[in-house]
Biopython code that builds the backbone (N, CA, C, O; Angstrom):
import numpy as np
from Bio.PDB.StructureBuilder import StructureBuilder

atoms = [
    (1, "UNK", "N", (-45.487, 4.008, -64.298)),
    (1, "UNK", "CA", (-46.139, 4.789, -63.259)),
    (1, "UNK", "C", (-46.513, 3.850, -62.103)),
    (1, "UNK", "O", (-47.068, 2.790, -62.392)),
    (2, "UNK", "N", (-46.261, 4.142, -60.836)),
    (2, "UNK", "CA", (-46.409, 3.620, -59.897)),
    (2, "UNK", "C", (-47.792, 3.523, -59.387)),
    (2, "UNK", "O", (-48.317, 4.635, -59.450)),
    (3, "UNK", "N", (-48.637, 2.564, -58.875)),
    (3, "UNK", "CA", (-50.119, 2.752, -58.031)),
    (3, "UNK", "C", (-50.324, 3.374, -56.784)),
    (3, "UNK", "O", (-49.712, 3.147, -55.740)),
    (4, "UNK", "N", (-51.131, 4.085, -56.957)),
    (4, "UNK", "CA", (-51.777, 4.869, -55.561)),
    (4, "UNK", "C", (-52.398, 3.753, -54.367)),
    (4, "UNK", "O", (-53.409, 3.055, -54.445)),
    (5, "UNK", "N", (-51.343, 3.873, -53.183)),
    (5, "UNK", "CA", (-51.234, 3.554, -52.421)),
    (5, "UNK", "C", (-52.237, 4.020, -51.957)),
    (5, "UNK", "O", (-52.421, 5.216, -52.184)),
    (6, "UNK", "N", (-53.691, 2.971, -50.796)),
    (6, "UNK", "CA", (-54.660, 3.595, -50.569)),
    (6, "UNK", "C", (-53.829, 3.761, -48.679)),
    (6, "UNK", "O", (-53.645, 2.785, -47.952)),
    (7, "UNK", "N", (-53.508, 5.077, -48.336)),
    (7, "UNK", "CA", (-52.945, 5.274, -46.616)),
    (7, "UNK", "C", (-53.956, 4.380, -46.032)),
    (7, "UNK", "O", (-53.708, 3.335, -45.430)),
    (8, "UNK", "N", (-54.894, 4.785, -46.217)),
    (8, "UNK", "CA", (-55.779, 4.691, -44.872)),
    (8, "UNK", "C", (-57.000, 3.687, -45.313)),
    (8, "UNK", "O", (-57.991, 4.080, -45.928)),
    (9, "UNK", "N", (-56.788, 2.381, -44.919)),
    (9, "UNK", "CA", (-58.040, 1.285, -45.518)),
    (9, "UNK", "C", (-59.169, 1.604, -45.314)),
    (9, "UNK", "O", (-59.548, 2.103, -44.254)),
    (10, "UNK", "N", (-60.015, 1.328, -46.463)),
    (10, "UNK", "CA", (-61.545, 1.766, -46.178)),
    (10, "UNK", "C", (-61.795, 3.380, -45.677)),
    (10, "UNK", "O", (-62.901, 3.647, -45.209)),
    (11, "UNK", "N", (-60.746, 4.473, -45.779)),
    (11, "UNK", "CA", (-60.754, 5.899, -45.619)),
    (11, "UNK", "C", (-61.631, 6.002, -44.252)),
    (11, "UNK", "O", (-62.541, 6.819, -44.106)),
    (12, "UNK", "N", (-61.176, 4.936, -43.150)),
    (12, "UNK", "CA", (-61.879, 5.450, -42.125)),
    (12, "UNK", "C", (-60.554, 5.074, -40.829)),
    (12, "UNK", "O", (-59.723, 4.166, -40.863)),
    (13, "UNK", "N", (-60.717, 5.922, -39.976)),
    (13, "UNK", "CA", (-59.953, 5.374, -38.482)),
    (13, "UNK", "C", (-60.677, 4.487, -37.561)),
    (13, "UNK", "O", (-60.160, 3.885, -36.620)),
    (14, "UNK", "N", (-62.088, 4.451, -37.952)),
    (14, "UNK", "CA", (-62.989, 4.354, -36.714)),
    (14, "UNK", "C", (-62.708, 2.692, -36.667)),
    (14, "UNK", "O", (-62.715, 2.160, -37.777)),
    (15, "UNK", "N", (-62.439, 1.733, -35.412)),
    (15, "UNK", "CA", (-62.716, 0.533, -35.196)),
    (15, "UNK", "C", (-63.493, -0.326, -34.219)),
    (15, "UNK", "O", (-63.738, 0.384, -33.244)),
    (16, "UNK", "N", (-63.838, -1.178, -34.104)),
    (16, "UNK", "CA", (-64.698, -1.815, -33.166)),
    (16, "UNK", "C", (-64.367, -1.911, -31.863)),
    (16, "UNK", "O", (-65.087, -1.934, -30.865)),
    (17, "UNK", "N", (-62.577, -1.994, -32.050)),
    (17, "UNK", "CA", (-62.245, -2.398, -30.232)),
    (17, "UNK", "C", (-60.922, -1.742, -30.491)),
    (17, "UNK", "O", (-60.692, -1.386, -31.647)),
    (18, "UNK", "N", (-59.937, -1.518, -29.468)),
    (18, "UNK", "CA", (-58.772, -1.217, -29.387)),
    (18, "UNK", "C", (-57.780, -1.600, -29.826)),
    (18, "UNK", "O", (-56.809, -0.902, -30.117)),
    (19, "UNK", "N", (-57.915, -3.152, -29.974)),
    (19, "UNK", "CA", (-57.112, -4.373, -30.635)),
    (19, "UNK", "C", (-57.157, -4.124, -32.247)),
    (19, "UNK", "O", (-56.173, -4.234, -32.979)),
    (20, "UNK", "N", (-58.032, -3.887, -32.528)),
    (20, "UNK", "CA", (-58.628, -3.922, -33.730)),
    (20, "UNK", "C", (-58.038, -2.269, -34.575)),
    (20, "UNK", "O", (-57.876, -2.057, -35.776)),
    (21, "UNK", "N", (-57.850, -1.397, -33.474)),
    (21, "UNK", "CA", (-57.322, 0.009, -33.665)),
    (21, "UNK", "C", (-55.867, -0.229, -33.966)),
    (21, "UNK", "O", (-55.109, 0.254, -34.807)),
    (22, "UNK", "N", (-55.678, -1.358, -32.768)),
    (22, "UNK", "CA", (-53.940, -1.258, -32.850)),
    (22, "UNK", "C", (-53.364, -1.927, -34.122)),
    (22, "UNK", "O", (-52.222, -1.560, -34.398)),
    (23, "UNK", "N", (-53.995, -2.944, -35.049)),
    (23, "UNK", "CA", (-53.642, -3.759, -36.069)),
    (23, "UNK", "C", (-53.860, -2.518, -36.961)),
    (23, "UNK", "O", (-52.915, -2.208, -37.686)),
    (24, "UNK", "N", (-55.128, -1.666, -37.009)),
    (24, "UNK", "CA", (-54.939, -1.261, -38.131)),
    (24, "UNK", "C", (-53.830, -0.189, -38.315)),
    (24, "UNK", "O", (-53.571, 0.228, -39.444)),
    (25, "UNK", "N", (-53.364, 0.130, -37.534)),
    (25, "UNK", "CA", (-52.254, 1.272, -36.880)),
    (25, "UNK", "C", (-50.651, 0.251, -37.582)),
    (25, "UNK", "O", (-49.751, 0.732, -38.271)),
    (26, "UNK", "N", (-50.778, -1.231, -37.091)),
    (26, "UNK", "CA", (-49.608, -1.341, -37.848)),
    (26, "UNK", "C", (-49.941, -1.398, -39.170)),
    (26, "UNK", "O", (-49.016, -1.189, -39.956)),
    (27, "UNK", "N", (-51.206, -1.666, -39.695)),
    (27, "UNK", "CA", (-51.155, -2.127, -41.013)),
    (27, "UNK", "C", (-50.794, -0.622, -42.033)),
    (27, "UNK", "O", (-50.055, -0.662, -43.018)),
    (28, "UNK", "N", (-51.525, 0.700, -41.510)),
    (28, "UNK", "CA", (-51.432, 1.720, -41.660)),
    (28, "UNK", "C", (-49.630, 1.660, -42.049)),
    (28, "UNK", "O", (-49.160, 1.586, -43.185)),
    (29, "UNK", "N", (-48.856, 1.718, -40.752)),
    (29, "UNK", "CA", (-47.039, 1.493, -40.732)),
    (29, "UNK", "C", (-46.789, 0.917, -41.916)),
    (29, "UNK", "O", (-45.953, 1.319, -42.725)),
    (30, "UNK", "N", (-47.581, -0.137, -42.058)),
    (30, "UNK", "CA", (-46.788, -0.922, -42.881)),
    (30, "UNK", "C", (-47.086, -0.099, -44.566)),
    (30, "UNK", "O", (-46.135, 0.084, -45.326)),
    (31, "UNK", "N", (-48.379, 0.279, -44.906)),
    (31, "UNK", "CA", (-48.559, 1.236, -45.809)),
    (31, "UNK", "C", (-47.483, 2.605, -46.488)),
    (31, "UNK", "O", (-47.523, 3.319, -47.490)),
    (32, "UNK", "N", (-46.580, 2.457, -45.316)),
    (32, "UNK", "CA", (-46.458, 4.014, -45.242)),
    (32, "UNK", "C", (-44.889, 3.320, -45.705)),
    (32, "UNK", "O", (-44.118, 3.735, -46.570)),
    (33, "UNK", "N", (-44.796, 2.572, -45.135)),
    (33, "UNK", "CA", (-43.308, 1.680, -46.093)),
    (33, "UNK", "C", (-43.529, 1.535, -47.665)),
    (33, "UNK", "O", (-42.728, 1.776, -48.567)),
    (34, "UNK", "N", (-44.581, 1.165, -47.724)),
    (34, "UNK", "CA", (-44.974, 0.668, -49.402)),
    (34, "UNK", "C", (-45.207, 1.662, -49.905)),
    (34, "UNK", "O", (-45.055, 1.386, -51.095)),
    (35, "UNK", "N", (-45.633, 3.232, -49.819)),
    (35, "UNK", "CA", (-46.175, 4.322, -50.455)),
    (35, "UNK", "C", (-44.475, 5.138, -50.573)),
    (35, "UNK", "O", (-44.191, 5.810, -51.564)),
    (36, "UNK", "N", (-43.521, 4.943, -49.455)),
    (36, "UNK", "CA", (-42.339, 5.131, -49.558)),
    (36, "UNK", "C", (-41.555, 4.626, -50.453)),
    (36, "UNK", "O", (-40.961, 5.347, -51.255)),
    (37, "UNK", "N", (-41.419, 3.023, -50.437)),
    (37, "UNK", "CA", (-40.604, 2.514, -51.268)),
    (37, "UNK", "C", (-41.519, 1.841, -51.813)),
    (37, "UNK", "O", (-41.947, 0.988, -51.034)),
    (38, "UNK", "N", (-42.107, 1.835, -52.983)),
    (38, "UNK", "CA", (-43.093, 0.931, -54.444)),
    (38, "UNK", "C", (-42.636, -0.008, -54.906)),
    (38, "UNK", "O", (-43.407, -0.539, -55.705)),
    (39, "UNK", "N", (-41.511, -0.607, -54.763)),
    (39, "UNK", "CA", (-40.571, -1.370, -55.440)),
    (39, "UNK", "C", (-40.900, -2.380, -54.508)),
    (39, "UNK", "O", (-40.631, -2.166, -53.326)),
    (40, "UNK", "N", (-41.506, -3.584, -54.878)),
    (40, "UNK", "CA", (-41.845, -4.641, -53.685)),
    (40, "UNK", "C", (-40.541, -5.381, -53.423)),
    (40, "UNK", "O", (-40.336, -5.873, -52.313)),
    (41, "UNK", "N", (-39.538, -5.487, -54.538)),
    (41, "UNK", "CA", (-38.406, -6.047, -54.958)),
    (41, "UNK", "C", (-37.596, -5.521, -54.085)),
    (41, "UNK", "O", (-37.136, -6.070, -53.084)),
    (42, "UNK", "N", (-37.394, -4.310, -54.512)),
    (42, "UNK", "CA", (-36.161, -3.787, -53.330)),
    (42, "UNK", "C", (-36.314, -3.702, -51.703)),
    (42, "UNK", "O", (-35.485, -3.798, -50.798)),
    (43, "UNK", "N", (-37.807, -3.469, -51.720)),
    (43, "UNK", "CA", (-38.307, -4.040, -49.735)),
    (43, "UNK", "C", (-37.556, -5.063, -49.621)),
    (43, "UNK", "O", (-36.482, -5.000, -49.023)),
    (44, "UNK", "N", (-38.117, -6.426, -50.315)),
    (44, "UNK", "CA", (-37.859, -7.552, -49.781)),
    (44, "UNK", "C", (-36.328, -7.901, -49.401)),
    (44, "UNK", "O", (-35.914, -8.705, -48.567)),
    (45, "UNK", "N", (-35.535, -6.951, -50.369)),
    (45, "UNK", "CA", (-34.150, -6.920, -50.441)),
    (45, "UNK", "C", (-33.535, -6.616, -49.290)),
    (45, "UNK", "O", (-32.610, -7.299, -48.848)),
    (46, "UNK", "N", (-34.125, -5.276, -48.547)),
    (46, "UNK", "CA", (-33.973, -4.446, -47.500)),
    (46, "UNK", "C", (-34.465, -4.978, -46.125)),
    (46, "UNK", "O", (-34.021, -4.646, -45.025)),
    (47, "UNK", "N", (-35.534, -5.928, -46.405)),
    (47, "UNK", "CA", (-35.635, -6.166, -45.191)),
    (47, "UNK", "C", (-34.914, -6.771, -44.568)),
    (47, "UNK", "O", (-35.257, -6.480, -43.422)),
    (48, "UNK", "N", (-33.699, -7.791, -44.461)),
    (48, "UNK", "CA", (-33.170, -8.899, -43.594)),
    (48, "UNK", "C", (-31.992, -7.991, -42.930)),
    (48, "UNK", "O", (-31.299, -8.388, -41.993)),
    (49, "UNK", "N", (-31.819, -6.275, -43.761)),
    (49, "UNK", "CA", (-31.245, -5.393, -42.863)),
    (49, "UNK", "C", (-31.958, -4.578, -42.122)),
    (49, "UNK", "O", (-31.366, -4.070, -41.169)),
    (50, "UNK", "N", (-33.098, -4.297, -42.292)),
    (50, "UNK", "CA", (-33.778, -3.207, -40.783)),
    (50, "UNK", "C", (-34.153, -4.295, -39.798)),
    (50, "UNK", "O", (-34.255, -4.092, -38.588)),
    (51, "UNK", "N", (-34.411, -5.804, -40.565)),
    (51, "UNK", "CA", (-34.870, -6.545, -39.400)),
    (51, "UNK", "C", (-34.442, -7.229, -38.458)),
    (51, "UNK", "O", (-34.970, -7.970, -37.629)),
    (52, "UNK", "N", (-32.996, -6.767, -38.762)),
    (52, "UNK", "CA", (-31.769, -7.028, -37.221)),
    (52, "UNK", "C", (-31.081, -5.660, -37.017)),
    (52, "UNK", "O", (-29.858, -5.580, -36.903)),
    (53, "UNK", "N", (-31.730, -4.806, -36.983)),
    (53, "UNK", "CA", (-31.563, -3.511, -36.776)),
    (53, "UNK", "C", (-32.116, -2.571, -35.883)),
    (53, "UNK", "O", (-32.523, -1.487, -36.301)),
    (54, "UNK", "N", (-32.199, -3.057, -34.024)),
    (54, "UNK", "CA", (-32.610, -2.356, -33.200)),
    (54, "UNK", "C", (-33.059, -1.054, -33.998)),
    (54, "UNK", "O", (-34.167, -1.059, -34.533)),
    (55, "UNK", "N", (-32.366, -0.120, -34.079)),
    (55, "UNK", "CA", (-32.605, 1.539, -33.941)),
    (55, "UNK", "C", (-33.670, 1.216, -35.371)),
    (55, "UNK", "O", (-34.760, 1.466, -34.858)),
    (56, "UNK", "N", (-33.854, 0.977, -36.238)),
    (56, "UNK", "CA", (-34.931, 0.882, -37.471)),
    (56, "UNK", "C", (-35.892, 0.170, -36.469)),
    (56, "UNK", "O", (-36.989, 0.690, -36.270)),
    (57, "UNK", "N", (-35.584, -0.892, -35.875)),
    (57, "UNK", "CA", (-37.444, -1.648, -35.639)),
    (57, "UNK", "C", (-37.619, -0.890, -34.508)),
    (57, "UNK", "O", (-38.827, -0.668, -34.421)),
    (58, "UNK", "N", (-36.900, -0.271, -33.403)),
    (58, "UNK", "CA", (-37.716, 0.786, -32.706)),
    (58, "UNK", "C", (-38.282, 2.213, -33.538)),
    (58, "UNK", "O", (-39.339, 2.724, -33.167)),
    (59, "UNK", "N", (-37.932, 2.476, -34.046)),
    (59, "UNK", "CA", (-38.433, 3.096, -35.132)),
    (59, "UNK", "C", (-39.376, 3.074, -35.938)),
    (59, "UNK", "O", (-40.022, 4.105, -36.126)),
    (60, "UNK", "N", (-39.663, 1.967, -36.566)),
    (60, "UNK", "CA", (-41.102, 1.309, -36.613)),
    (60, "UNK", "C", (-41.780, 1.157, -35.699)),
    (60, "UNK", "O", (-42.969, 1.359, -35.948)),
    (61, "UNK", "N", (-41.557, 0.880, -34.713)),
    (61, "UNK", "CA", (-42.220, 1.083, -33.194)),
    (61, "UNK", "C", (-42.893, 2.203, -33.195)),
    (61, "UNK", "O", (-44.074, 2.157, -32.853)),
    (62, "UNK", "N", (-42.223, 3.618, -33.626)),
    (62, "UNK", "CA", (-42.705, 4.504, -33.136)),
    (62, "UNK", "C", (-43.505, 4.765, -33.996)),
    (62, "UNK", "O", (-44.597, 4.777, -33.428)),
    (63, "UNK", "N", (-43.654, 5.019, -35.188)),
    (63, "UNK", "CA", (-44.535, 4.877, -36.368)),
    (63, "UNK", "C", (-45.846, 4.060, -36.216)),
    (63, "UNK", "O", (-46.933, 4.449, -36.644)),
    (64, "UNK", "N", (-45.643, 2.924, -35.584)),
    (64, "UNK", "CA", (-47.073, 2.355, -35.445)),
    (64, "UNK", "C", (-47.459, 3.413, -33.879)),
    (64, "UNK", "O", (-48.542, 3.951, -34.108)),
    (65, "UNK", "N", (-47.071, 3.732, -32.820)),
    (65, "UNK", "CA", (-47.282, 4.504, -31.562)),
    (65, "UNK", "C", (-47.923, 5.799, -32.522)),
    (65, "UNK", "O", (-49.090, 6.041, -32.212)),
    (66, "UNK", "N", (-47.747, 6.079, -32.876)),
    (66, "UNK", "CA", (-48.382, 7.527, -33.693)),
    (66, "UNK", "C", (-48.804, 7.316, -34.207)),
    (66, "UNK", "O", (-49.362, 8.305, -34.685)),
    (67, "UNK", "N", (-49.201, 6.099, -34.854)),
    (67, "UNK", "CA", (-50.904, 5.897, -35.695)),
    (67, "UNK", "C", (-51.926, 5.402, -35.073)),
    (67, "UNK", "O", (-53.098, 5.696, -35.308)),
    (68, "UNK", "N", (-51.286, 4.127, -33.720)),
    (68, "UNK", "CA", (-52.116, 4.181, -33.194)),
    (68, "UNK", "C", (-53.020, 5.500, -32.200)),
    (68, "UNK", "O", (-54.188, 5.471, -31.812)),
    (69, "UNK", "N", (-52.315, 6.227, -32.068)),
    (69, "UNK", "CA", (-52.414, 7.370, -30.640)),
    (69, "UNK", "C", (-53.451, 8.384, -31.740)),
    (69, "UNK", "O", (-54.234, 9.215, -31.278)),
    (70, "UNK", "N", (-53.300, 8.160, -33.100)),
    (70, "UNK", "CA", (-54.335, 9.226, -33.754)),
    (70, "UNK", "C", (-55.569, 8.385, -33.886)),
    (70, "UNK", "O", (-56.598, 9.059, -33.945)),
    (71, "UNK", "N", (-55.770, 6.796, -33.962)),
    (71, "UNK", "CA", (-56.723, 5.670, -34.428)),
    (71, "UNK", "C", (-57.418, 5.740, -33.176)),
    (71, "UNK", "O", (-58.622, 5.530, -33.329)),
    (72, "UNK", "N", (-57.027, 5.995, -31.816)),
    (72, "UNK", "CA", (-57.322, 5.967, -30.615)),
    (72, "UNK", "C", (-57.942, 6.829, -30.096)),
    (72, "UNK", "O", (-58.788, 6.638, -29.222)),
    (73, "UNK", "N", (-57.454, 8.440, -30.780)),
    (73, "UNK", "CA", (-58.070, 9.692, -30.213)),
    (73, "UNK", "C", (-59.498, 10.007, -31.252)),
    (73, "UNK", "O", (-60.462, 10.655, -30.845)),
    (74, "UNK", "N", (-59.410, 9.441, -32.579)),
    (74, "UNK", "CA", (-60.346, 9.293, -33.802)),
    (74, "UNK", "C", (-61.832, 8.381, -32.782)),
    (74, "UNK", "O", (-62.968, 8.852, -32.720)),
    (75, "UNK", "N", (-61.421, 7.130, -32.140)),
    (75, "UNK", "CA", (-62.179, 6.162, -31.664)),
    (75, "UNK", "C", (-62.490, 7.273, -30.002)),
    (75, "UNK", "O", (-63.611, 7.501, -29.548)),
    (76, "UNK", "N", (-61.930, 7.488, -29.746)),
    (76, "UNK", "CA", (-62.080, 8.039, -28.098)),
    (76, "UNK", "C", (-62.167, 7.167, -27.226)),
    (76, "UNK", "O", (-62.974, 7.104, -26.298)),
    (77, "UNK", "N", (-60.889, 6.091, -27.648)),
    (77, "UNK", "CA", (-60.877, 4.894, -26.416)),
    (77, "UNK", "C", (-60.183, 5.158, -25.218)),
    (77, "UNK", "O", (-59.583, 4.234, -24.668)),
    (78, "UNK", "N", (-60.183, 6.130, -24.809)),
    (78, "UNK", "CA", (-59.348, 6.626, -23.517)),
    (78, "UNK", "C", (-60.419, 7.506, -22.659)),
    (78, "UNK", "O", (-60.133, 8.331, -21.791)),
    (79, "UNK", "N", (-61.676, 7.148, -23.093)),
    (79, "UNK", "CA", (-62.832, 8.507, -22.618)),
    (79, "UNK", "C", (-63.017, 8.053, -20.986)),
    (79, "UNK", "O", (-63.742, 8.711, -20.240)),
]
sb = StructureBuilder()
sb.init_structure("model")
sb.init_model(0)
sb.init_chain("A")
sb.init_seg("    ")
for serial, (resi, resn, name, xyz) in enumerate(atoms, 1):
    if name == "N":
        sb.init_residue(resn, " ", resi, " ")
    sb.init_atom(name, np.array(xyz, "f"), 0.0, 1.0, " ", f" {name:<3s}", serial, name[0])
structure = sb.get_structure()
């Protein structure tokens, strides 16, 4: 049986500064890889192909852009 991936660290969005929004936004991304694929083995396998893989790392791009843009509207750093 696989472990429950915790999404969202500390079950909160809220952060101190924007910077601090935007890390947790990738770290969030990066969660959402590991709750996808559990197999730390086969990531590591996979990565040296998405990571010369324009269309995948813009893609991840966008994945962190949409966590940050919810971490951001959660914080109301655009007020």
């Amino acid at each position: 049986m696989s472990e429950q991936v915790e999404m969202i660290p500390g079950n909160s969005l809220i952060t101190k500064t924007p910077e601090e929004g935007r890390q947790l936004a990738v770290k969030m991304a990066r969660l959402v890889i590991k709750a996808t694929q559990p197999d730390a083995a086969v990531r590591e396998k996979l990565r040296p192909i998405y990571a010369e893989d324009a269309a995948m790392l813009i893609a991840i791009g966008q994945v962190v852009a949409s966590e940050f843009a919810t971490i951001a509207a959660a914080n109301n750093y655009w007020k």
